[in-house]
C-alpha positions in Angstrom: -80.3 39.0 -6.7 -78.6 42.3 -6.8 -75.7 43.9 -5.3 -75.2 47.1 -3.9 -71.9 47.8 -5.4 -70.8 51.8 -3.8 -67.3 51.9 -4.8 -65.2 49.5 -7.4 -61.9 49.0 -6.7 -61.5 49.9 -3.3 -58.6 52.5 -4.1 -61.3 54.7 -5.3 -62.5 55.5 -1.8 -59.4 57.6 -1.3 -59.0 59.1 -4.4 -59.4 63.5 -4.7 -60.2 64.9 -7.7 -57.0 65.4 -9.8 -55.8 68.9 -9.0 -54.5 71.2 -12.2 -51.3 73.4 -12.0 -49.1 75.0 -14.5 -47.4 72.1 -15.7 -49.6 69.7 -17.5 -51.5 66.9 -16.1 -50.8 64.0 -18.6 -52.7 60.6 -17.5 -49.9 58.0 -17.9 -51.7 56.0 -20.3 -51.5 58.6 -23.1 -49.3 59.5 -25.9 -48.1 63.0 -26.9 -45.5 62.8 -29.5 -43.7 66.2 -30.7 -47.1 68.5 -29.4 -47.2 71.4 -27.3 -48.8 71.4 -24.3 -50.5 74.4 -21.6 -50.5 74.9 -18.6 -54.0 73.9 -16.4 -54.5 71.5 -19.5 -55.3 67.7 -18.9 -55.0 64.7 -20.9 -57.5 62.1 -19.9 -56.7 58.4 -20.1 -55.8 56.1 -23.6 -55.5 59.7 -25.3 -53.3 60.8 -28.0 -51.8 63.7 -29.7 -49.4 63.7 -32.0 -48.0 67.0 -34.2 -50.4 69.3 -32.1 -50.5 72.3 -29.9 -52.9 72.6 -26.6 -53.5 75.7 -25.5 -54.0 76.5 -21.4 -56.8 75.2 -19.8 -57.8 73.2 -22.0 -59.1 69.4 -21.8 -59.6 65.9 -23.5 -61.6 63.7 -21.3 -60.4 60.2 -22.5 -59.6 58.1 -25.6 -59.6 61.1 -27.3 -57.3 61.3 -30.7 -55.7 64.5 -31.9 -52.9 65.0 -34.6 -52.1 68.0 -36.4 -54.7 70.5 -35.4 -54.1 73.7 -33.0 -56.5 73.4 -30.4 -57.3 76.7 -28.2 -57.5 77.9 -25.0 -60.5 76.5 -22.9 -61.3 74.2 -24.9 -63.8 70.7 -23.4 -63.1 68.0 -25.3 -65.4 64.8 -24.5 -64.2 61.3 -24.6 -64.0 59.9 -27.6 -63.7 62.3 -30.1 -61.6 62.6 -33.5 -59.8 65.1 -34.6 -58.6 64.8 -38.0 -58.5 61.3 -39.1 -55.7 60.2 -41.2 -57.1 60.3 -45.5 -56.2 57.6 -47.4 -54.9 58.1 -51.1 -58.2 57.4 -52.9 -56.5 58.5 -56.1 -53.9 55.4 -56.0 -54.8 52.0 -57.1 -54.9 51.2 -54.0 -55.7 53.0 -50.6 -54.2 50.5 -48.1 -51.7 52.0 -46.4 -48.8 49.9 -47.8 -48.3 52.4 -50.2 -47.2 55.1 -47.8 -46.3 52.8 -44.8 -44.4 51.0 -47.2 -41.2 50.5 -45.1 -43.6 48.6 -42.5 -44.3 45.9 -45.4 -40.7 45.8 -46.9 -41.6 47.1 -50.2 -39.1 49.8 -49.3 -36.4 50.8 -47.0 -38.2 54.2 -46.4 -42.0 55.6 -46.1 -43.7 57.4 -48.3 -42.7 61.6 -46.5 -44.5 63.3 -49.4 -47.5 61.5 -48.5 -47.3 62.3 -45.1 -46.5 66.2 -45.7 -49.6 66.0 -47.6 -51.8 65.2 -44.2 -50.1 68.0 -42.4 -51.0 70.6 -44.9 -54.5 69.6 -44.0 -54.2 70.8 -40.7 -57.4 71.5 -38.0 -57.3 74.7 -36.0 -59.9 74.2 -33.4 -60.3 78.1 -31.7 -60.9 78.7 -28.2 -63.7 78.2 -25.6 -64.9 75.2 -27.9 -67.3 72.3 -26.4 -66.8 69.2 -28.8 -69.2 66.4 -27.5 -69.1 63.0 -26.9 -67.7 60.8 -30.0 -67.1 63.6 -32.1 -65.1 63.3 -35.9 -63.7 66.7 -37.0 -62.3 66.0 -40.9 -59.0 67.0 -41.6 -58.7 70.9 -42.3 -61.6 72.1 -40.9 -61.6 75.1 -38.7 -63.5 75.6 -35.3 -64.7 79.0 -34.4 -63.9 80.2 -31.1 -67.0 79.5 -28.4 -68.8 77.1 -30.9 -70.2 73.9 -29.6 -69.7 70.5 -31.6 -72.8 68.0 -30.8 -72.2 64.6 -29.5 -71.6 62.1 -32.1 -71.4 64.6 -35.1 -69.1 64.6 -38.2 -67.6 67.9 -39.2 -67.0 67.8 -42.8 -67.0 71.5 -43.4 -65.8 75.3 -41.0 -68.0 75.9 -38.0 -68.4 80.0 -37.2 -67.7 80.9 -33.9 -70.7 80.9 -30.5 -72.9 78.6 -33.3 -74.1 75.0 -32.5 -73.4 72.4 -35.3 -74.6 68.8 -34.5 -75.9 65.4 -36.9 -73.7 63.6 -39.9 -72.8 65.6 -41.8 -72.7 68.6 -39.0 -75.3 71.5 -39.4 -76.1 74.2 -37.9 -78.4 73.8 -35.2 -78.5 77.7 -33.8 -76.6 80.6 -32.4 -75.2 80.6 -29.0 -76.0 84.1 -29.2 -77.5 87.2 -30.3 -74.8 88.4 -33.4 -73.7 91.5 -31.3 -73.2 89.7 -28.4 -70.9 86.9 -30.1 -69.3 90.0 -31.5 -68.8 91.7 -28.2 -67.3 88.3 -26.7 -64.4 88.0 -29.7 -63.6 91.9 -29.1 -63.5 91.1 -25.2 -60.9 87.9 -26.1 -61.2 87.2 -22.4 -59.3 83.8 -22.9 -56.7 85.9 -23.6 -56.6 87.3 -19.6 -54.0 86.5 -17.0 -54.2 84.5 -14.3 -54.6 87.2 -12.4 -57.4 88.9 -14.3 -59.4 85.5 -14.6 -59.3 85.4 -10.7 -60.2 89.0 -10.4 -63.0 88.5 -12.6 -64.1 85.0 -12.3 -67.4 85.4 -10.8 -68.5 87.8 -13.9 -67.8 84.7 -16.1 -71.0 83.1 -14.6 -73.8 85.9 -16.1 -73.2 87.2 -19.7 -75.2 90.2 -19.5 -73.1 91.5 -16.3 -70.0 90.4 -18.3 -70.5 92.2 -21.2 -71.9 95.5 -19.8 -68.3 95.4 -17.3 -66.2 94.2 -19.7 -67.7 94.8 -23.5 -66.0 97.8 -25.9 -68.0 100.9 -24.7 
């Protein structure tokens, strides 16, 4: 026997779709630890991001994990995705994290700083207007051109260009967004980098490229 189940738990029924302003819209079940965060942006649940920046309007749907990267403006960040997993000293004897966590164990009254310097100088700089899908790993150091789009479940071992599609494990390059003069016009344009004002102004151009860039594209 089935049930018709139409909404589960019942506080759903009242519930409006969460509503962006300039302050950030943090779910209470995530962690941002010394980050900067945009306005419009929102956090989705059982996130974190630690050592980062996140530029305006950006997004991370949900049990998404992000430490030192700079991540853009506009930027749609599906659940589940990576962004710069911690490396482990491969060169050591041993690559268990005792070695830099080593105050945790007691084998010191400190941690291992130099080590953790080390991860930060292999920061990710993710640019704007990028789609990263579903489950996602970006590898520390690696840089995402602006308007690129990062398939669901792909691992990104190497620098995507900007307006191309990368997707499989290792990530490759599936195809261009776009003609090469039109990805050209859209970086000159730099409409992410509009006011609010402008983006109102002009938000129905957004919708049809061609219109876009024959308004808005260097003459």
């Amino acid at each position: 026997m089935l049930y018709q189940i139409d909404v589960f738990p019942e506080t759903l029924r009242s519930r409006q779709p969460t509503r962006l302003s300039e302050r950030p819209t943090i779910h209470p079940t995530s962690i941002v630890y010394a980050s900067q965060i945009g306005g419009w942006t929102e956090i989705g649940a059982h996130s974190t991001i630690v050592e980062s920046s996140f530029d305006d309007y950006s997004y991370a749907a949900g049990d998404v994990s992000i430490i030192y990267t700079q991540v853009g403006k506009f930027c749609s960040i599906a659940s589940h995705v990576r962004i710069n997993p911690g490396n482990h000293p491969m060169e050591r004897v041993t690559q268990h994290h005792m070695t830099y966590r080593r105050a945790q164990y007691g084998f010191a009254d400190t941690d291992d700083e130099a080590f953790f310097d080390w991860r930060r100088s292999a920061a990710c700089v993710v640019g704007h207007d990028v789609w990263i899908g579903h489950g996602a790993v970006i590898m520390p150091g690696v840089r995402i051109g602006t308007g690129a789009v990062v398939g669901a479940g792909a691992v990104v071992t190497k620098d995507v260009d900007p307006y191309t599609i990368v997707v499989g494990v290792p990530a490759r390059l599936l195809r261009m967004r776009f003609a090469p003069e039109i990805s050209a016009q859209l970086l000159a344009i730099a409409w992410w980098e509009w006011d609010r004002q402008m983006l109102e102004e002009r938000f129905e151009d957004l919708r049809d490229i061609n219109t876009f860039i024959e308004k808005y594209g260097p003459s």
